[in-house]
DSSP file (Angstrom, degrees, kcal/mol; ACC not computed):
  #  RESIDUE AA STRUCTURE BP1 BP2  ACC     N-H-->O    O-->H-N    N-H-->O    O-->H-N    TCO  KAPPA ALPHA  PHI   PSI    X-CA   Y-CA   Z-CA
    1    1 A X              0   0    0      0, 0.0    16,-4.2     0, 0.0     2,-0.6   0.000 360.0 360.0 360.0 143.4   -1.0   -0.7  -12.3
    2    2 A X  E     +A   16   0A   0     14,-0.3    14,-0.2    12,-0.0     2,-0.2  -0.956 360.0 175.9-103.1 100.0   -4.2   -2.3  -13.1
    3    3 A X  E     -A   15   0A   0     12,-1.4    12,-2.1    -2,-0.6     2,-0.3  -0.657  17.4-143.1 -92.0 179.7   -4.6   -5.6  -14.6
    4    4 A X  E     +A   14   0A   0     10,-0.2     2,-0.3    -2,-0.2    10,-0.2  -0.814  20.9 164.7-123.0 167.8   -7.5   -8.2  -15.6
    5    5 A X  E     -A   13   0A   0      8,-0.5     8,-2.0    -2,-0.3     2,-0.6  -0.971  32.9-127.4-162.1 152.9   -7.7  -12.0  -15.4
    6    6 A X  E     -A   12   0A   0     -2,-0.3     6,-0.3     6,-0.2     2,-0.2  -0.910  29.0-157.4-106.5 154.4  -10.3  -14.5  -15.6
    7    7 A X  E  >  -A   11   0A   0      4,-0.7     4,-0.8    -2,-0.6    95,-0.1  -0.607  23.4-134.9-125.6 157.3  -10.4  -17.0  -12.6
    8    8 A X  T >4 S+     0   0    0     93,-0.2     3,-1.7    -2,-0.2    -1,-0.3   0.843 105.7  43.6 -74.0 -80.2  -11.9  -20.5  -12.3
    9    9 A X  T 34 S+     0   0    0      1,-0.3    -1,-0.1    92,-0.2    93,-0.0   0.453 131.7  14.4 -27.9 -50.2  -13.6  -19.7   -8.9
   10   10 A X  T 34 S-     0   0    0      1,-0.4    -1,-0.3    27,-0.0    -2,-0.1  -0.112  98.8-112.6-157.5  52.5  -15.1  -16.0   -9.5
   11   11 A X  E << S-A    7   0A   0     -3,-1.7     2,-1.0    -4,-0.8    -4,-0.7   0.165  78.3 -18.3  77.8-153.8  -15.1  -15.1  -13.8
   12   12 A X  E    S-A    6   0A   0     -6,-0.3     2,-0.6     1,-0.1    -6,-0.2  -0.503  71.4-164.6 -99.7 118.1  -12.7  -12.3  -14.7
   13   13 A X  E     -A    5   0A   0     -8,-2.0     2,-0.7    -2,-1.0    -8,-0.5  -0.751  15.1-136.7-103.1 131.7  -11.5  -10.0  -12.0
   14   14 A X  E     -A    4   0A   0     -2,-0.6    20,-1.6   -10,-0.2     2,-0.3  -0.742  28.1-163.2-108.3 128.2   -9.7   -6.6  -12.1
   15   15 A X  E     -AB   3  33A   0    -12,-2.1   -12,-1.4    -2,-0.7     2,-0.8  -0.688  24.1-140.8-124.1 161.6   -6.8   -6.1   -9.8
   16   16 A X  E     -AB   2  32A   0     16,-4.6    16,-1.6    -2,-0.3     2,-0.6  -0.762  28.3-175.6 -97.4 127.0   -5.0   -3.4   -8.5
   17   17 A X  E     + B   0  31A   0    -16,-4.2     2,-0.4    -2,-0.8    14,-0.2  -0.723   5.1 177.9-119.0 104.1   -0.8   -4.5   -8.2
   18   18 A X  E     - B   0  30A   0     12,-1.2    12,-2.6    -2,-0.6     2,-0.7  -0.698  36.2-115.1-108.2 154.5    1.8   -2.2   -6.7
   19   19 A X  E     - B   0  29A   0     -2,-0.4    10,-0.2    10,-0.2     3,-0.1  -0.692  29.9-177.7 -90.9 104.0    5.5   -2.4   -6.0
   20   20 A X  E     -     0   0A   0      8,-1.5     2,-0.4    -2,-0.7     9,-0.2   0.948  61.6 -24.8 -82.0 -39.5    5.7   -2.3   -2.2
   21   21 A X  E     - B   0  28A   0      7,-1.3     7,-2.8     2,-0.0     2,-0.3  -0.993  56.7-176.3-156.5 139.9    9.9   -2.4   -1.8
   22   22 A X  E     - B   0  27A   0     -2,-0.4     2,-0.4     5,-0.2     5,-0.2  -0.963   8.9-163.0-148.0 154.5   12.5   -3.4   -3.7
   23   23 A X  E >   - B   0  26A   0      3,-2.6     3,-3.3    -2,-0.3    64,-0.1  -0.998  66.7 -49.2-134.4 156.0   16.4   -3.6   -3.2
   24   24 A X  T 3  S-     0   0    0     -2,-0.4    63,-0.0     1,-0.3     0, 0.0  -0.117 128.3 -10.2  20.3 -96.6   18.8   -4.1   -6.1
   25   25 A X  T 3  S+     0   0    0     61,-0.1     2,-0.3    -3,-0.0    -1,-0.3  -0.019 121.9  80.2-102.8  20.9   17.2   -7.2   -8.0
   26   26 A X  E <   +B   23   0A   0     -3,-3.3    -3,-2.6    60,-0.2     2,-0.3  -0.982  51.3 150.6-148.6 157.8   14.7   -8.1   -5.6
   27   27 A X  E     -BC  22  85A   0     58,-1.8    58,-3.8    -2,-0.3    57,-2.0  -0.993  28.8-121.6-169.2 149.5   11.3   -6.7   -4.9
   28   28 A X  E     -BC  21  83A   0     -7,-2.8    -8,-1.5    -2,-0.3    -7,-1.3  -0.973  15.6-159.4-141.8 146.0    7.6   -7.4   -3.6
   29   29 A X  E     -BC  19  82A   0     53,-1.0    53,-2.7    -2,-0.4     2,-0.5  -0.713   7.3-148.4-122.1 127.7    4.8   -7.0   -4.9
   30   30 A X  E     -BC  18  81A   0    -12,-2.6   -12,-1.2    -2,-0.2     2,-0.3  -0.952  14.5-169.0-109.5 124.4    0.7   -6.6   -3.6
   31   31 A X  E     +B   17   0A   0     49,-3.6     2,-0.4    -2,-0.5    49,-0.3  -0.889  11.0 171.1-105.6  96.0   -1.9   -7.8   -5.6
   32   32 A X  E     -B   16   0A   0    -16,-1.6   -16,-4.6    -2,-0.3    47,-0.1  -0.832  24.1-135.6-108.8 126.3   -5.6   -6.9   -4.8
   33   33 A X  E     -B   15   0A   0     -2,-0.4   -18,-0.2   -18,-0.2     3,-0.1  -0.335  20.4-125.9 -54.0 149.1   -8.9   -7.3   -6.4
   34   34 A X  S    S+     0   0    0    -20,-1.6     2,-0.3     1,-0.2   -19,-0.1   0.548 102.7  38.8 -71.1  -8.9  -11.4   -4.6   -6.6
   35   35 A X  S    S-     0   0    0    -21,-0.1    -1,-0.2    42,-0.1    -2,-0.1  -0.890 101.5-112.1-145.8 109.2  -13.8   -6.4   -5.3
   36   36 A X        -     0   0    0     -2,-0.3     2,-0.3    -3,-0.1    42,-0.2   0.125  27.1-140.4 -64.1 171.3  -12.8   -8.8   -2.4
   37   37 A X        -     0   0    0     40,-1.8     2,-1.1    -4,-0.1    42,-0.2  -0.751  13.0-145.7-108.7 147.3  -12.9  -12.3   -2.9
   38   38 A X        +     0   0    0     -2,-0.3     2,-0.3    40,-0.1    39,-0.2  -0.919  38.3 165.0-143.3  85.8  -14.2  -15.2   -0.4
   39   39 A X        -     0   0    0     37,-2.7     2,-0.5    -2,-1.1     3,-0.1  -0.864  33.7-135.5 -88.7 152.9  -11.2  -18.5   -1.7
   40   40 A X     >  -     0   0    0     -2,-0.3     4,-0.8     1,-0.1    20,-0.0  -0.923   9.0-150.4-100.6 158.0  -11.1  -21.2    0.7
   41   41 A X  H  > S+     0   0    0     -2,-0.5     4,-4.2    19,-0.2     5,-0.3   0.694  90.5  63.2 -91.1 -24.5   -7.8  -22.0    1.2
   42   42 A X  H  > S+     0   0    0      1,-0.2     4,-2.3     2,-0.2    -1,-0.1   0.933 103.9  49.7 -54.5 -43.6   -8.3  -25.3    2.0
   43   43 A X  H  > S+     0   0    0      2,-0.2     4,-0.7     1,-0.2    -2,-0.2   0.901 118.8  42.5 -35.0 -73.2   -9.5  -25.7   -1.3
   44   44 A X  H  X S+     0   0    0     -4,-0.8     4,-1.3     1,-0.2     3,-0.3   0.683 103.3  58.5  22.9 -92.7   -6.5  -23.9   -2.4
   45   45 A X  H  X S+     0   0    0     -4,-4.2     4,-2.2     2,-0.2     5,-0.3   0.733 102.0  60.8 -55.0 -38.2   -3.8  -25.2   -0.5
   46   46 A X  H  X S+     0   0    0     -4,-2.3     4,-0.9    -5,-0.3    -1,-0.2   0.934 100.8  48.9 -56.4 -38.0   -4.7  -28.4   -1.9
   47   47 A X  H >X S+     0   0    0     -4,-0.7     3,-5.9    -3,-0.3     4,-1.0   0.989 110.8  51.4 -54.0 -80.3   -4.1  -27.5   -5.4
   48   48 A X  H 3X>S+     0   0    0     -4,-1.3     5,-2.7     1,-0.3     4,-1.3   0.819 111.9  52.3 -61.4 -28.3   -0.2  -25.8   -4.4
   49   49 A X  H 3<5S+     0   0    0     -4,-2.2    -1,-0.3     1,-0.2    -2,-0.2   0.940 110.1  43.4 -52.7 -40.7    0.5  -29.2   -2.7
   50   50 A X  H <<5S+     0   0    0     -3,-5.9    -1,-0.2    -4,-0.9    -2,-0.2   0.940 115.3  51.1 -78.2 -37.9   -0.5  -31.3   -5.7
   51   51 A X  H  <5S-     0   0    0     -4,-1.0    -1,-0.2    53,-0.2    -2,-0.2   0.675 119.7-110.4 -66.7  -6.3    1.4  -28.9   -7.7
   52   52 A X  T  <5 +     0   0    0     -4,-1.3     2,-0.5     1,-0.2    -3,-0.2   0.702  61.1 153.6  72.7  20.6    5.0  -29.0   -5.3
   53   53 A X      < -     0   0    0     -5,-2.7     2,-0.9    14,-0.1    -1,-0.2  -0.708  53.5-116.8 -79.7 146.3    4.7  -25.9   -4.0
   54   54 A X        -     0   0    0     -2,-0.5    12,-0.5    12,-0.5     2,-0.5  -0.631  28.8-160.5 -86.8  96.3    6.4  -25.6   -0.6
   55   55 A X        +     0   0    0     -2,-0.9    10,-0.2    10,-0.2     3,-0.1  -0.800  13.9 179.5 -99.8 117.8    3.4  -24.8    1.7
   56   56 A X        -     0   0    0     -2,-0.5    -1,-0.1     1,-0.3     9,-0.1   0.467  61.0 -30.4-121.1 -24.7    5.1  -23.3    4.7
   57   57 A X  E     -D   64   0A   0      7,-0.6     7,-1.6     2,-0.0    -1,-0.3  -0.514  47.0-170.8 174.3 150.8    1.3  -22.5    7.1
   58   58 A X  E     +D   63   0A   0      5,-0.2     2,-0.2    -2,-0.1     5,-0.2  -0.865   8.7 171.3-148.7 157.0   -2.1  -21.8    6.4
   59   59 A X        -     0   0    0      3,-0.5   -18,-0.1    -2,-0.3    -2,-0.0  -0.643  63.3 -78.2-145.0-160.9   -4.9  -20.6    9.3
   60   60 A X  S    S+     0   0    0      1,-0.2   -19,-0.2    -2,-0.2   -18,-0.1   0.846 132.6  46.1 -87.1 -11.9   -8.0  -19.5    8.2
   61   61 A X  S    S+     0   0    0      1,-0.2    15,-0.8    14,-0.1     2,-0.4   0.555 118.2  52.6 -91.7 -13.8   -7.2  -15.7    7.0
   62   62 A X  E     - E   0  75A   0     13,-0.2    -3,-0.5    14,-0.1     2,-0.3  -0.837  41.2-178.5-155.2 124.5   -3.8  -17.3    5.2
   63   63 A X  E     -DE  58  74A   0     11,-1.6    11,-2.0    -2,-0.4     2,-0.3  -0.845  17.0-173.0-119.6 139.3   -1.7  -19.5    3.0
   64   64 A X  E     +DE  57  73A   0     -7,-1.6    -7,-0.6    -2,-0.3     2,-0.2  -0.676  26.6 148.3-106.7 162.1    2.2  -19.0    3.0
   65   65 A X  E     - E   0  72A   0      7,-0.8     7,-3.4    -2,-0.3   -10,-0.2  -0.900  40.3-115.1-178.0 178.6    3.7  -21.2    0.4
   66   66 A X        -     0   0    0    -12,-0.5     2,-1.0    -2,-0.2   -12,-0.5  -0.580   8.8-165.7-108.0  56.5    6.9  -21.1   -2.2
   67   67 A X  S >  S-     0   0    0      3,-0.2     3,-1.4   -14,-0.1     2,-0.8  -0.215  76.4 -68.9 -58.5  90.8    7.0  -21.0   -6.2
   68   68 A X  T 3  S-     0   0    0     -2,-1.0    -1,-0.1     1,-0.2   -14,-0.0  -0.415 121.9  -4.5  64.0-107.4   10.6  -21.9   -6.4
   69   69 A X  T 3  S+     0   0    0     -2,-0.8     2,-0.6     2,-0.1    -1,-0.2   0.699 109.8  97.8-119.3   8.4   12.0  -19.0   -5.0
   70   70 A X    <   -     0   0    0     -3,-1.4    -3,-0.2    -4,-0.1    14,-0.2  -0.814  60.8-137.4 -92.3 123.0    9.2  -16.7   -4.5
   71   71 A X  E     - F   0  83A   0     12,-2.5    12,-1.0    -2,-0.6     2,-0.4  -0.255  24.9-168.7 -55.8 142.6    7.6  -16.1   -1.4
   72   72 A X  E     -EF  65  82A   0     -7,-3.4    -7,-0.8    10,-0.2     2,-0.4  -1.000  19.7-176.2-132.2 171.5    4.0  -15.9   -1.4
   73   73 A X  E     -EF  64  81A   0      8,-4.1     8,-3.2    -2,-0.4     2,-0.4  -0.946  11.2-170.0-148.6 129.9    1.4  -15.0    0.8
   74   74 A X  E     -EF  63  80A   0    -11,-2.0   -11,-1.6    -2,-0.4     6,-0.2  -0.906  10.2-151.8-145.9  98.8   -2.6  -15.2   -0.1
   75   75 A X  E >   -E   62   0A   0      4,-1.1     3,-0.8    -2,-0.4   -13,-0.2  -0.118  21.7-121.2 -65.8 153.3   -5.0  -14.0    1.7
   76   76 A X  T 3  S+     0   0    0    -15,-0.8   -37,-2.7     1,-0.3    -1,-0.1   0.913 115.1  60.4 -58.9 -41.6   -8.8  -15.4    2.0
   77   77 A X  T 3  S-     0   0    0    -16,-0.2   -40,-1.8   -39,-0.2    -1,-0.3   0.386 127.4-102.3 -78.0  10.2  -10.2  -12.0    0.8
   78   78 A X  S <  S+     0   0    0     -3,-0.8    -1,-0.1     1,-0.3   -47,-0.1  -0.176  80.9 135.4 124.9 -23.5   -8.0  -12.6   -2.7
   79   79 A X        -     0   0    0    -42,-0.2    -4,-1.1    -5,-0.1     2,-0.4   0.104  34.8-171.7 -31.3 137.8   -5.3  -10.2   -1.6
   80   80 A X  E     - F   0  74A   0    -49,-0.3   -49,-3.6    -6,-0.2     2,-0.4  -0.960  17.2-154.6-163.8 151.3   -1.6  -11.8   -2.3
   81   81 A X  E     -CF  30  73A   0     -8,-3.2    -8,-4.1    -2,-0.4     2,-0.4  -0.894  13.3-161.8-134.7 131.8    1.6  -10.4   -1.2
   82   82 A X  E     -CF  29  72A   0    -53,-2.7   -53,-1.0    -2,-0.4     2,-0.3  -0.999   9.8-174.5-125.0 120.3    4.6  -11.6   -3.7
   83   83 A X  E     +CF  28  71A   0    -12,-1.0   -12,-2.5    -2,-0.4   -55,-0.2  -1.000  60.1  30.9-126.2 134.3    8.3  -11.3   -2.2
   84   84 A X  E    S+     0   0A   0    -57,-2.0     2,-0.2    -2,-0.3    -1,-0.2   0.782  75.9 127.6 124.2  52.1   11.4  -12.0   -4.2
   85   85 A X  E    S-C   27   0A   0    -58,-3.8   -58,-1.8    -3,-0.2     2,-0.6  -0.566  70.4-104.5-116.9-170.7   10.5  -11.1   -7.7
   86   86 A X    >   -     0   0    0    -60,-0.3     3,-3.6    -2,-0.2     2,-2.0  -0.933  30.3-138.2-116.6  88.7   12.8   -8.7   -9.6
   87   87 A X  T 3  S+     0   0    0     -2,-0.6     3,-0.1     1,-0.3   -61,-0.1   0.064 101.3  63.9 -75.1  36.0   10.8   -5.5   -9.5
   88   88 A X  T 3  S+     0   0    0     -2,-2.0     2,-1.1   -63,-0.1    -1,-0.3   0.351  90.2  76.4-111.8  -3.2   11.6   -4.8  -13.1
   89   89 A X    <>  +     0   0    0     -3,-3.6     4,-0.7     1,-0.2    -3,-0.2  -0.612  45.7 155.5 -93.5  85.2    9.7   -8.0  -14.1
   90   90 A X  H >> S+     0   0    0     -2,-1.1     3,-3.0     1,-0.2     4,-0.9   0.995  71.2  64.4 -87.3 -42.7    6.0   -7.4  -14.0
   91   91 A X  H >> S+     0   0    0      1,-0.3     4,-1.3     2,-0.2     3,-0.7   0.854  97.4  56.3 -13.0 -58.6    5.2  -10.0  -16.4
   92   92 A X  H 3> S+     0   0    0      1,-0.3     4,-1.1     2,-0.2    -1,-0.3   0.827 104.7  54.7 -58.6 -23.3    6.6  -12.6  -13.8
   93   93 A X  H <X S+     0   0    0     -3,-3.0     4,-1.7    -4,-0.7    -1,-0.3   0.843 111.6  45.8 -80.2 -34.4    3.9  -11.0  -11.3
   94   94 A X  H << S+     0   0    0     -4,-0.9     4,-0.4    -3,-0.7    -2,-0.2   0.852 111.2  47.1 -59.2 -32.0    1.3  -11.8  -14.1
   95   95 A X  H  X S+     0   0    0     -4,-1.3     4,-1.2     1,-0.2    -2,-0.2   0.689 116.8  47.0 -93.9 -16.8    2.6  -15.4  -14.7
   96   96 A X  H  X>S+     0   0    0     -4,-1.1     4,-3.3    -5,-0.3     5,-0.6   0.826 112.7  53.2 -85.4 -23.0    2.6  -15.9  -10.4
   97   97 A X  H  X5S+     0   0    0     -4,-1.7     4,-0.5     1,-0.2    -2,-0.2   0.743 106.3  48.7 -84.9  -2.4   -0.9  -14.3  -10.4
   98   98 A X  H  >5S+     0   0    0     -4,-0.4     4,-2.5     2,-0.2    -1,-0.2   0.786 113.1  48.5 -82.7 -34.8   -2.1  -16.8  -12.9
   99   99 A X  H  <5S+     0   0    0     -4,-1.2    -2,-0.2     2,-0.2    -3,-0.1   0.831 112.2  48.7 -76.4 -24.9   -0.6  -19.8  -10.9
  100  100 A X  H ><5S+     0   0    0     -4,-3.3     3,-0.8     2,-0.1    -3,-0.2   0.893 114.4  40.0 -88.1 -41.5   -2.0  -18.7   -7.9
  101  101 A X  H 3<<S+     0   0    0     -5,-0.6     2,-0.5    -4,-0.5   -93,-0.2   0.961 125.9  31.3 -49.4 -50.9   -5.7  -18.0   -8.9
  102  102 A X  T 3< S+     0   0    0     -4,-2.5    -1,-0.2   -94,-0.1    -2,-0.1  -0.681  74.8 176.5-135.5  72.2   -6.2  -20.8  -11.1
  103  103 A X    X   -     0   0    0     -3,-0.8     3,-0.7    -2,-0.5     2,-0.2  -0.495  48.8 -96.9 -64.9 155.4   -4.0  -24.1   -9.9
  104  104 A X  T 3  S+     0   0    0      1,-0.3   -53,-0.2    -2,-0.1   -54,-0.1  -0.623 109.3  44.5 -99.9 148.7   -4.6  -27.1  -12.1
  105  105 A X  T 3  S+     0   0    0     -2,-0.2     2,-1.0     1,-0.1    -1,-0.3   0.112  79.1 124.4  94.2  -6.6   -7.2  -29.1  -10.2
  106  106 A X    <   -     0   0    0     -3,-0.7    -1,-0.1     2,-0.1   -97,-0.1  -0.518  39.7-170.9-119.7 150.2   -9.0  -26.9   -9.4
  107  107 A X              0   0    0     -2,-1.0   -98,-0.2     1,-0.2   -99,-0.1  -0.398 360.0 360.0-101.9 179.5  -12.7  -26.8  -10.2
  108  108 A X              0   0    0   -100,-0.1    -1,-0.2   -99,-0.0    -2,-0.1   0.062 360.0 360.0 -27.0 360.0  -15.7  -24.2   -9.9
């Protein structure tokens, strides 16, 4: 499925999101841009921290962290790998892809 979104960091991006597995009520989800994307993560990471997200290791290709009870995983090239969601909610995959692109604090 294709959606669009606009981002502080780099304007309005269209990404491509597919349902990698799911079992009964729980499912994960890949979200990719169409054109990759260069975050820093430090940058990033700083934001989920201020926000109380549970930031679990970051290197330079990758930030693991928590929203509640969703896993994520967020690649430098913009790529983000969502586990635990209930792969009949894609909305909720819209409202995690808004919180990871654009954490408050963070500027242009």
């Amino acid at each position: 499925m294709r959606e669009e979104i606009d981002t502080i960091t780099n304007g309005p991006i269209v990404l491509e999101i597919t349902r990698l597995c799911s079992a009964k009520n729980i499912g994960d989800f890949e979200v990719a841009p169409f054109k990759n994307l260069k975050l820093d993560l430090d940058r990033f990471s700083s934001c989920y921290r201020s926000c109380g997200y549970d930031l679990n290791g970051m290197d330079s290709e990758t930030c693991l962290f928590k929203i509640g009870e969703v896993e994520v995983t967020l690649f430098c090239d913009g790529r983000i790998v969502l586990e635990r969601i209930d792969p009949d909610e894609f909305g909720r995959v819209m409202e995690f892809v808004e919180k990871i692109y654009n954490p408050p604090g963070l500027e242009k």
